[in-house]
C-alpha positions, -999 to +999 in steps of 0.1 A: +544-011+198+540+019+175+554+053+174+530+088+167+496+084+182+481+121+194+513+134+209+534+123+182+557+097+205+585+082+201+580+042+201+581+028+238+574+067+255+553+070+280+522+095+289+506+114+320+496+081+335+530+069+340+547+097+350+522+107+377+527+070+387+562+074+388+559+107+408+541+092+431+563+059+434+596+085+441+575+100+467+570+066+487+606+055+489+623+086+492+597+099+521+598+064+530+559+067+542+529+082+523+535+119+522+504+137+509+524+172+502+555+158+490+533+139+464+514+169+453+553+188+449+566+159+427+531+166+403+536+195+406+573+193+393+559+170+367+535+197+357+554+227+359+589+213+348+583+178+331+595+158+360+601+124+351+583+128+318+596+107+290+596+137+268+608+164+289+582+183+296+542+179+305+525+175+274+492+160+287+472+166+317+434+160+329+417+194+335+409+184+371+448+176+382+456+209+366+433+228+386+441+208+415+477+218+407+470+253+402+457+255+435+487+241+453+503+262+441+481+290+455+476+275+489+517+273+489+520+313+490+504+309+529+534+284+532+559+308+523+547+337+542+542+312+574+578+301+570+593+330+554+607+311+529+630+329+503+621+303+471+598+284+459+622+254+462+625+264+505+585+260+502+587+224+485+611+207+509+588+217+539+581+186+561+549+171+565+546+180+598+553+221+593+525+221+568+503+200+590+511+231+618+494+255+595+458+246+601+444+272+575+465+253+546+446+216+532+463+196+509+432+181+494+425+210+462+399+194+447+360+193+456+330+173+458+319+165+425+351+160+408+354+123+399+377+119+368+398+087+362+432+108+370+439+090+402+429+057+393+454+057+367+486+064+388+473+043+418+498+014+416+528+026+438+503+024+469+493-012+470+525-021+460+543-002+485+517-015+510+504-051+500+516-067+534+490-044+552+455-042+529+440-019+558+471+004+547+466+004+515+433+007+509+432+036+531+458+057+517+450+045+481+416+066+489+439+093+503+459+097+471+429+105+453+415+131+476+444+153+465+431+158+431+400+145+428+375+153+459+346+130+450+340+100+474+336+083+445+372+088+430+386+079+466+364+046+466+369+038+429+409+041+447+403+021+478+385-010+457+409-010+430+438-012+453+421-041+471+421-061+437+458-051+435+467-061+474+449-098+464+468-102+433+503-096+448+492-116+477+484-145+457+446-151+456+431-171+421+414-147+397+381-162+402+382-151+437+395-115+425+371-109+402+342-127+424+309-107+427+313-114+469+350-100+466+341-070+486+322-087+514+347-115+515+372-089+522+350-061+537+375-063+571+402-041+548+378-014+545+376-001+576+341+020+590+335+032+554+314+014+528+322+019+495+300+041+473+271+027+460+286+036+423+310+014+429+294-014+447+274-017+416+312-022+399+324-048+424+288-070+419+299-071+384+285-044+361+314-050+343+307-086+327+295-084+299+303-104+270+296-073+241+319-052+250+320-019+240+282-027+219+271-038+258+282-003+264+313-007+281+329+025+275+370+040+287+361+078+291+374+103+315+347+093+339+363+070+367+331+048+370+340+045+334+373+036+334+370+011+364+345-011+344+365-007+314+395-021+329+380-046+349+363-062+316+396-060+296+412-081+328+377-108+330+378-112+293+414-111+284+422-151+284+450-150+306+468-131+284+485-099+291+489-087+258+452-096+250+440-072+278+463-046+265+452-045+229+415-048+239+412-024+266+431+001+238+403-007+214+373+005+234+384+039+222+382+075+242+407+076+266+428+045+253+461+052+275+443+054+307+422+026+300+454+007+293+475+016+326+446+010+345+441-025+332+479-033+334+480-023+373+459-050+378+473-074+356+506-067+360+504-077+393+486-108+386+506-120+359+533-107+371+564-096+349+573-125+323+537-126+309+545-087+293+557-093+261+592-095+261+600-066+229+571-045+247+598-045+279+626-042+256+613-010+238+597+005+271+611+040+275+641+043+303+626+007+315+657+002+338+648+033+357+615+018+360+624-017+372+650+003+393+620+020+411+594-010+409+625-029+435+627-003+459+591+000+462+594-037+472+621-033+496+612-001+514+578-012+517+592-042+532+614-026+552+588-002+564+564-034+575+588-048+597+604-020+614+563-005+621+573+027+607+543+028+585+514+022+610+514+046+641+503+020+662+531-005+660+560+018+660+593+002+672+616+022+691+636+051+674+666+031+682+656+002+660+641+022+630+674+047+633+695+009+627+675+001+599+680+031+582+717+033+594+726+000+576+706+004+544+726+040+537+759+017+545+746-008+526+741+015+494+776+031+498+792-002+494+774-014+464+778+022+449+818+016+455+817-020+441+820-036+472+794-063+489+788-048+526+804-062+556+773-078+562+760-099+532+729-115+555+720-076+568+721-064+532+689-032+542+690-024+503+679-055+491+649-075+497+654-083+539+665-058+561+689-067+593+665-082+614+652-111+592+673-137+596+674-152+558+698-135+537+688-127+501+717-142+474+729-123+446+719-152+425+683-154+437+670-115+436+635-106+454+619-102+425+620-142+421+610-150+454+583-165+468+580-159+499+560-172+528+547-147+554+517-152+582+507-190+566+501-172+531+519-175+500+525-147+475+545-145+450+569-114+438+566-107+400+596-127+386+618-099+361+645-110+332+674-089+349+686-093+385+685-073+412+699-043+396+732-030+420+744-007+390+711+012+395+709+009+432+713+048+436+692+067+403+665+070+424+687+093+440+682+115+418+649+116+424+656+129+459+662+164+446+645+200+452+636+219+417+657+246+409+645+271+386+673+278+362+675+239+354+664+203+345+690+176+337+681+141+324+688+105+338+696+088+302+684+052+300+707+027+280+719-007+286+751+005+285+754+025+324+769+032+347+769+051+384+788+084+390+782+109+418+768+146+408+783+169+435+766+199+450+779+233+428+791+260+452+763+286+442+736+260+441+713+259+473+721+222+484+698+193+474+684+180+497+684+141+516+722+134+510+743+132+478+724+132+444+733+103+416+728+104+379+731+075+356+759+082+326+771+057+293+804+043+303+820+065+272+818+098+297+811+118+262+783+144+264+776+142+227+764+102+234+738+108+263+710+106+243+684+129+224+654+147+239+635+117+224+662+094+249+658+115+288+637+114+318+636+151+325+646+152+363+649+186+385+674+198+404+705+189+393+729+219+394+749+232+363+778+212+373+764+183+357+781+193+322+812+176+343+793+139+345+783+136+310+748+152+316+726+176+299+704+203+312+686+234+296+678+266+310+639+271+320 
């Protein structure tokens, strides 16, 4: 792993790919459910103030997201004169349902025709969020690409992708993944709609051939592109990771797409061990990461037992209200050090109260493998445990932006957990308390560089009294 390239990086930094990802990943657990506008708020952040950027601000971006963006932000005015809202910020924590109400406002800015690779490359969070129900996930992997990019071929490039994912996390040989009759064998997840024919040529395999890049396999901007790009890196790579990597980099063009399209797939495949352990090791802020990667997992298994996620197999408000009671309790207790009163109910970690196995400290659920409806599939096994230390950053990814700052979560082996409270002339953030992570020496001077933050919004200017950074806007 090398420092420079275009953007001059630091070693181990990440580009637009990731943090859109990321963005996107925030938006699922703290919304709890696929929330188109909250999504499109967090880019936006991520655009506009460098939300969870490993540099701090937005240094890259695909022409169509930034006119998809740029419109947003223009459709958002009717928002504020609907609602009368006195900030930008009022606008952004708007429900789903009040900007559903305005039927003159879409959240889908893009149009026909526009079929870049920009949603393909952050598509991850969805299937993983939504593995144990493929319909789901295919259907709302096509979803998050209608936001930015309004080609039917973007959204099916989405949907088949995420069915590769789905069968990787569920367990199903590669051969079978990678199978020219993958689509038909599995054409019940697709619902009504058949895929474009663009990318039914893909999925009959377009994509294997033996030359390469001289076969004219190609990773451009062009999602049809990029799609066959990464599937050859993952059919050719040996079963190795790190071979993938290195030789979906070397077609060329648009080398760090090409790259986090090809390690969706094979990271949930492979699964974590098979990354090479000093490319985890120099991975920028990778706790926050991991930190994110298990709530994805938990929420989203949370959300599959309680119905929450599927309209038609909602539980009473009485038993989702209990879920969510005893994961908040849950996360107070670890946050004070203490195991909760009910180490079997334990919502925050892998099971939530009503399964009836409890999940051991010793045995996290990124180890597990886990038998569900006759099938076996197996959770990417990580290095560290279940991280309790972490159990509340992405709390600080539950904030509104403010304009006047940006404060940074520092990632260092050396962490730990203090609450950020509310400044008195702050509007409040919003969904509860807000958490930064802070070195255990409580010295401002050893939080890290610019080169050493993930820029998050929203923290008010108290945050000098934690430890933390910010800079004005």
């Amino acid at each position: 792993m090398q420092k420079g390239g275009t953007w001059g990086l630091s070693r181990g930094q990440w580009t637009d790919d990731t943090s859109m990802a990321l963005c996107l990943a925030s938006s699922l657990v703290t919304k709890r459910r696929f929330d188109p506008y909250d999504q499109m708020v967090r880019y936006k952040w991520w655009f506009k103030h460098g939300f969870l950027s490993s540099t701090g601000h937005c240094f890259d971006i695909g022409s169509a997201t930034r006119h998809a963006l740029d419109e947003f932000s223009r459709r958002q005015k009717l928002l504020h004169k609907v609602y009368q809202c006195r900030t930008e910020e009022e606008v952004d924590r708007l429900s789903l349902e009040q900007v559903k109400a305005v039927k003159e406002f879409s959240l889908n800015c893009s149009s026909v025709g526009v079929a870049g690779n920009g949603p393909l490359m952050r598509l991850a969070p969805v299937p993983l969020f939504y593995f144990r129900s493929p319909n789901e996930a295919i259907d709302y992997a096509g979803r998050s690409a209608t936001l930015t990019h309004g080609d039917k071929i973007a959204s099916d490039a989405c949907r088949y992708y995420a069915a590769l994912i789905v069968a990787a996390i569920r367990g199903e040989p590669k051969e079978q993944i990678l199978a020219d009759r993958f689509y038909d064998d599995h054409r019940d997840w697709f619902g009504s709609s058949d895929l474009h024919p663009a990318i039914l040529e893909v999925a009959n395999g377009s994509y294997k051939r033996a030359g390469g890049y001289n076969d004219g396999i190609r990773g451009k901007g062009y999602i049809v592109n990029s799609l066959e790009a990464a599937l050859w890196a993952f059919y050719y790579d040996e079963n190795s990771f790190k071979t993938g990597v290195l030789s979906a980099i070397h077609l060329g063009d648009d080398t760090d797409t090409t790259a986090a399209i090809y390690g969706q797939l094979a990271g949930a495949y492979y699964g974590w061990p098979m990354i090479p352990e000093n490319w985890r090791r120099q991975l920028y802020a990778n706790e926050l990461i991991t930190c994110i990667g298990h709530w994805l997992h938990c929420i989203g298994e949370e959300q599959s037992l309680i119905g929450q996620s599927s309209p038609s197999e909602h539980k009473s408000q009485n038993e989702r209200q209990a879920v969510s009671e005893q994961l908040a309790i849950s996360e107070r207790s670890l946050l004070r050090g203490q195991q909760p009163q009910n180490e079997q109910q334990c919502a925050s970690e892998e099971k939530p109260p009503n399964e009836q196995q409890s999940v051991s400290e010793e045995k996290p659920p990124n180890e597990q493998e886990t038998e569900k409806v006759g099938e076996k599939r197996h959770i990417a096994k990580a290095n560290t445990g279940f991280p309790h230390k972490l159990l509340s950053t992405l709390k600080s990814l539950r904030s509104g932006v403010q304009k006047n700052t940006v404060a940074s979560v520092h990632s260092d082996n050396n962490l730990n957990l203090r609450r950020l409270p509310t400044s008195a002339n702050q509007p409040r953030i919003p969904q509860d308390n807000l958490y930064v992570v802070q070195n255990r020496d409580n010295k401002s001077e050893n939080i890290g560089t610019a080169s050493q933050r993930v820029s998050t919004p929203g923290l008010p200017s108290r945050c000098r009294s934690t430890g933390i950074k910010t800079k004005k806007l």
